[in-house]
BADO-705773 format. One record per residue: residue in three letters; z, y, x of N, C-alpha, C in turn. Coordinates in steps of 0.05 Angstrom, whole numbers, plus 32768, in hexadecimal, padded with zeros to 4 digits. Each point is the difference from the previous one (the first is absolute). Layout:
residues N
ALAZYXZYXZYX ...
end
This chain:
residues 198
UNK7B47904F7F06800B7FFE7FE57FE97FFA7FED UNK80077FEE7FF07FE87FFA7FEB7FFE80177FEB UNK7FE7800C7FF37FFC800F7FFA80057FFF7FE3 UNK800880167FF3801A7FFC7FE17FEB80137FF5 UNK80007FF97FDC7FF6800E7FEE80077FF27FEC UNK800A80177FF180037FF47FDB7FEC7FEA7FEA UNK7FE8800780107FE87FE57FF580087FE78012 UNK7FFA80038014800D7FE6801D801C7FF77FEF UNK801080137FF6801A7FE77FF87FF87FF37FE7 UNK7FF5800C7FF47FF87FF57FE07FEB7FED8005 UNK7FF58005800B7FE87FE8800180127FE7800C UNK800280058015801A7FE88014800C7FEF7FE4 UNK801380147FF780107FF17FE67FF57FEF7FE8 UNK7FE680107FF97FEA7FEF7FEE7FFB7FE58011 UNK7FF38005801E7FED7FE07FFE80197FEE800B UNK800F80017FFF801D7FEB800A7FF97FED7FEF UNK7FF980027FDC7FFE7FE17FFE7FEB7FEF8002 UNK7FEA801980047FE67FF5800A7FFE7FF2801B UNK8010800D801580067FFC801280097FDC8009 UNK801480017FEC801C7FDF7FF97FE27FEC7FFB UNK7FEB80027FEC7FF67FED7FF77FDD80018014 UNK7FFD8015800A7FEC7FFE80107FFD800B801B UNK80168006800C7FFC800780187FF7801D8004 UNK8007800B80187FFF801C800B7FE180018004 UNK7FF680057FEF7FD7800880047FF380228001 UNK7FEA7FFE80057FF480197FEB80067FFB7FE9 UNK7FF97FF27FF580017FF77FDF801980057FF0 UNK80118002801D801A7FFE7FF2800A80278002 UNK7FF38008800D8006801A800B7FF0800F7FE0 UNK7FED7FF480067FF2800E7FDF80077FFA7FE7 UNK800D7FF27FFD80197FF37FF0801380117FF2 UNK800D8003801D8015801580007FFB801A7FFA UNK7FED800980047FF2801B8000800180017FE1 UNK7FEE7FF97FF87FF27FFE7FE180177FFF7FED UNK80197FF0800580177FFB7FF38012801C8000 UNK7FF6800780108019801B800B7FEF80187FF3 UNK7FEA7FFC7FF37FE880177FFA7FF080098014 UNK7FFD7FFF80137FF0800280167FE37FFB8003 UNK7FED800980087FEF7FF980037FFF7FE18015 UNK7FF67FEA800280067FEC801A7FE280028006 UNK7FE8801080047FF9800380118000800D8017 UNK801E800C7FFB80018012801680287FEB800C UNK7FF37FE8800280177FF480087FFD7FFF8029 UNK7FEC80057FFF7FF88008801D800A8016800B UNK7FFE80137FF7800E80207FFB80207FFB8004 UNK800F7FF37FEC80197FFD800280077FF18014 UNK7FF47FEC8007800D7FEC800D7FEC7FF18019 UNK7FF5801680107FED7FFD801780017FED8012 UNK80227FED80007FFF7FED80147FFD7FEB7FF4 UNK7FF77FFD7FE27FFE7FED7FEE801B7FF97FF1 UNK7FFD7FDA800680187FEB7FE9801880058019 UNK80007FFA80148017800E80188008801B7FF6 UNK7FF4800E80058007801A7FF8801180047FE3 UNK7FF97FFA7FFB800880027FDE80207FEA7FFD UNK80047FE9800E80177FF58012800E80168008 UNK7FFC8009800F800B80198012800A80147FEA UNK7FEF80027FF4800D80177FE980187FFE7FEC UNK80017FDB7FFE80127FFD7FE780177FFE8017 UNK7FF97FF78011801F80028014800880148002 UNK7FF3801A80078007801D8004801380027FE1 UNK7FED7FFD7FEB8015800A7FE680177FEE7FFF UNK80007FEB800880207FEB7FFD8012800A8010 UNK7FF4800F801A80118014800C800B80137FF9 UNK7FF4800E7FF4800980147FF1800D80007FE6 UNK7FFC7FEB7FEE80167FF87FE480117FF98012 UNK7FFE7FEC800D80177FF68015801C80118003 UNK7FED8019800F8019800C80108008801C7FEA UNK7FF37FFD7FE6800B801A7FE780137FE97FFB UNK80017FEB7FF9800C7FEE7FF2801F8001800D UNK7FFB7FF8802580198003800C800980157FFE UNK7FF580177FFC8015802080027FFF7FFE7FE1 UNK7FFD7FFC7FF0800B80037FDE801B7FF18000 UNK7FFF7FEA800D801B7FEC7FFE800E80078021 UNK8002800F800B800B80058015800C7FF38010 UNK7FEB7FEE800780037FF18017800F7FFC8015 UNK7FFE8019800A800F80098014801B800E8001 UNK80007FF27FE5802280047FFB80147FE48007 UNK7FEB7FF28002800B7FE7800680047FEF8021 UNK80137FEC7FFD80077FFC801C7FE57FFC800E UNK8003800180217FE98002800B7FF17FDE7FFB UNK80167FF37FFB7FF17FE980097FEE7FF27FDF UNK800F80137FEF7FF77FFD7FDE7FDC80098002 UNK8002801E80097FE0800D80077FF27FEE7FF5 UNK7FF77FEF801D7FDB7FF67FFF80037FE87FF3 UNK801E7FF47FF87FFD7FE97FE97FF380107FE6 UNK800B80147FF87FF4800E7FE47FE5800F8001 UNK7FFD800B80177FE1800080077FE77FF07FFB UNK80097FE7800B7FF37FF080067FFB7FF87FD6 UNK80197FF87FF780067FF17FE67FEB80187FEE UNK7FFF802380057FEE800D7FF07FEA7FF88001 UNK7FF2800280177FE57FEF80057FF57FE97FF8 UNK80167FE87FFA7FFA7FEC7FF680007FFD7FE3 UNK800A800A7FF37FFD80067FE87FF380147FF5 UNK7FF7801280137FDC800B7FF97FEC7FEB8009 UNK7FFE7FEC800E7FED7FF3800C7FF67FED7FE4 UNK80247FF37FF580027FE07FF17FED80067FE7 UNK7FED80147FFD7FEE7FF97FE37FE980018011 UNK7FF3800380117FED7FFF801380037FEA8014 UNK80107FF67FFC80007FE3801D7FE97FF78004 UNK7FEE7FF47FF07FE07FF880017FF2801B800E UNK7FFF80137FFE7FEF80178003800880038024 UNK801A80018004800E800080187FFB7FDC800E UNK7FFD7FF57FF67FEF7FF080127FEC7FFA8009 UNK7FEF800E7FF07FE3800180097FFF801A800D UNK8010801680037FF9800F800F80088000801C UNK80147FEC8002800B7FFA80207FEB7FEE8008 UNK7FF57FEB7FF07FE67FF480067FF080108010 UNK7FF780167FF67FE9800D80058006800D8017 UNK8018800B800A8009800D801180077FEF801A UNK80057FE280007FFE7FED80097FE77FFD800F UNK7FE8800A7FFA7FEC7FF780127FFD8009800E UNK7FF27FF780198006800F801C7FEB801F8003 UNK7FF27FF97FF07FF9801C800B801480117FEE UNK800D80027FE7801B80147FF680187FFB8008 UNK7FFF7FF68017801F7FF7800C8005801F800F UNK7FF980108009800E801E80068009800A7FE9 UNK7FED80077FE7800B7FFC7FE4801980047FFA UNK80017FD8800780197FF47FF38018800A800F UNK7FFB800580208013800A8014801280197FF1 UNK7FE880187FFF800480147FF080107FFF7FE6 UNK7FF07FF67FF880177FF97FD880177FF98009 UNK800F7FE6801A800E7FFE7FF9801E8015800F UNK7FF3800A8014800B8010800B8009801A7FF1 UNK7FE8800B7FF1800880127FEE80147FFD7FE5 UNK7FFC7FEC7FF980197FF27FEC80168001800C UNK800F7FF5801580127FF5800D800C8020800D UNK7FEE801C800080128012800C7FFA800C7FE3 UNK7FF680037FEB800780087FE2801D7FEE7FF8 UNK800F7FF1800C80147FED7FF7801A800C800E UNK7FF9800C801B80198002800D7FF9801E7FF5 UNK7FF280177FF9800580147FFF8011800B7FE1 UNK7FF27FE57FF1800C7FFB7FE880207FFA7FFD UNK800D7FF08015801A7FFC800480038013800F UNK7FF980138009800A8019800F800C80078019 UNK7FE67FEA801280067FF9801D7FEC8022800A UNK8012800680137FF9801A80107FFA7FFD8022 UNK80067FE47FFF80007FF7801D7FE780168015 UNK80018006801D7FEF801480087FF97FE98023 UNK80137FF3800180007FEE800E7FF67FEA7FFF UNK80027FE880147FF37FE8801080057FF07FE4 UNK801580077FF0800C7FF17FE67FEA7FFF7FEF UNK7FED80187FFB7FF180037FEC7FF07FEF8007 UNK7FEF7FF380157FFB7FE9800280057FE87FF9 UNK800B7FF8800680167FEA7FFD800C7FF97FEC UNK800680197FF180027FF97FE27FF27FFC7FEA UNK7FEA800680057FE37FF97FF67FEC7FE68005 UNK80097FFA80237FEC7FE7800280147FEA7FF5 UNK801C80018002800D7FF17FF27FFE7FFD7FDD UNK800080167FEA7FFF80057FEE7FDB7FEF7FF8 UNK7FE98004800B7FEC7FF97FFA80007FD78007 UNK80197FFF80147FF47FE77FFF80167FEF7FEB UNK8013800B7FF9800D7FF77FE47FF180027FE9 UNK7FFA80127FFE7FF380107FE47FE67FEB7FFF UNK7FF47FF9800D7FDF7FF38003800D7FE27FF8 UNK80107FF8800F800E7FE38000800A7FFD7FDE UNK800E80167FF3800280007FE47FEE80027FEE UNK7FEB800F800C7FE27FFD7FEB7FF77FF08001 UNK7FFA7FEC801B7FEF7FE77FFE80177FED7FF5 UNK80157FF87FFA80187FF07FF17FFC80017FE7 UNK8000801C7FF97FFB80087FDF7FDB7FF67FF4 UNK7FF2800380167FE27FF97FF580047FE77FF9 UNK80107FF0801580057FD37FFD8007800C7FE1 UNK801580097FFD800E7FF67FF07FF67FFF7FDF UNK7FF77FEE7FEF7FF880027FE7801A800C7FE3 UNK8015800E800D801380087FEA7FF880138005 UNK7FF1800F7FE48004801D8002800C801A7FFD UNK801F7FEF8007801080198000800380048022 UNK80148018800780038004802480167FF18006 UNK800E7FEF7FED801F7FF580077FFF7FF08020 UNK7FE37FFA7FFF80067FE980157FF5800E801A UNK7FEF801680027FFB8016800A801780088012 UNK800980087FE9802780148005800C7FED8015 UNK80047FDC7FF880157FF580117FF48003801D UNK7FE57FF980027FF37FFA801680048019800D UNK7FFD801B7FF380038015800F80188009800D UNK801E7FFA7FF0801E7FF9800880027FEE8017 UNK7FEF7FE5800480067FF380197FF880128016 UNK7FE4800A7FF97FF8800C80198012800F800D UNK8006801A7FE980138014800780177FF6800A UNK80127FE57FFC80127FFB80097FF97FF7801F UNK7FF47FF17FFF7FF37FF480198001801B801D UNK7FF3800D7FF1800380208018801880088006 UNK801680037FE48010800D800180127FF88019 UNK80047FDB7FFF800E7FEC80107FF180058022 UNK7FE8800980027FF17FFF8019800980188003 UNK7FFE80177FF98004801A800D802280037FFF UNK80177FEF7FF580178000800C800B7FF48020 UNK7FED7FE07FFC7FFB7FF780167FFF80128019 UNK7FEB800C7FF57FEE801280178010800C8007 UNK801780127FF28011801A8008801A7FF28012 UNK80057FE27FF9801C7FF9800E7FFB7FF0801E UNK7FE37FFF7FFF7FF48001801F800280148005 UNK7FF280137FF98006801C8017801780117FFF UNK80147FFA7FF78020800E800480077FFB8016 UNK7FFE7FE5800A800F7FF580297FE980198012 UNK7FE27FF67FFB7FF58014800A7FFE801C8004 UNK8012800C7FEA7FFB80217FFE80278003800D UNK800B7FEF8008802580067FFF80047FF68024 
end
């Protein structure tokens, strides 16, 4: 688990626009620091795995607004199949004033030596989403609903980076095909194995 502190979120939230116009740096870590009142020579101190690290951190807090956001509006009051569409739609509308910032940080996480990283971030997002829709799964499902969920969710972030409208409208449709797309495959799936299980 990435490591949480009340300076780590404030600083995170400061260098985001430093972040949008110059990329995930030291420079940008001491940025953040200084903005938030902080000392930024001690941006080493806060943030030991560096401009990754500090990646890592703002994802941890989007997880966490994330999933207060879904239990304030009660998510999980809604049909199962509503969930990780509104999940997903909270996230993106914390992301849409940072889109620049969030693309240079998938950049960075992109390179091969932060590709475990990126593994990590995105895996940790993607079970912050189903826990947020209020999946309890204990089984082979909780798998499965995750490697499925990460490879939609990733397919809608890189759609939304193309896309130069900066609202999520086109986000949203692209994310509705996906979801439908499954919905049609995992009915498929179930009217094959009825002859089999009878």
């Amino acid at each position: 688990m990435t490591e949480r502190s009340e300076i780590r979120d404030r600083a995170v939230r400061a260098m985001l626009p430093v972040a949008a116009a110059q990329g995930w740096t030291w420079a940008t870590l001491r940025a953040g620091l200084a903005a938030a009142g902080e000392d930024p020579a001690l941006a080493e101190s806060h943030f030991p795995t560096g401009p990754a690290g500090a990646v890592l951190a703002w994802i941890d807090l989007a997880n966490r607004e994330m999933a207060e956001q879904a239990a304030a509006e009660g998510v999980t009051e809604l049909r199962v199949s509503q969930r990780i569409r509104r999940v997903v739609e909270i996230r993106l509308i914390a992301l849409a004033p940072h889109k620049p910032a969030l693309r240079r940080a998938l950049s960075l996480l992109a390179l091969p030596w932060n590709a475990p990283l990126g593994l990590r971030a995105t895996a940790e997002s993607v079970d912050a989403m189903w826990h947020a829709a209020g999946d309890s799964s204990a089984d082979f499902s909780w798998y499965t609903r995750r490697a499925t969920l990460a490879g939609i969710y990733m397919a809608t972030i890189a759609w939304w980076l193309r896309d130069q409208d900066p609202s999520i409208l086109g986000a949203m449709r692209f994310l509705d095909r996906r979801l439908a797309d499954l919905a049609r495959f995992q009915k498929a799936k179930a009217r094959r194995a009825r002859p089999m299980a009878a």
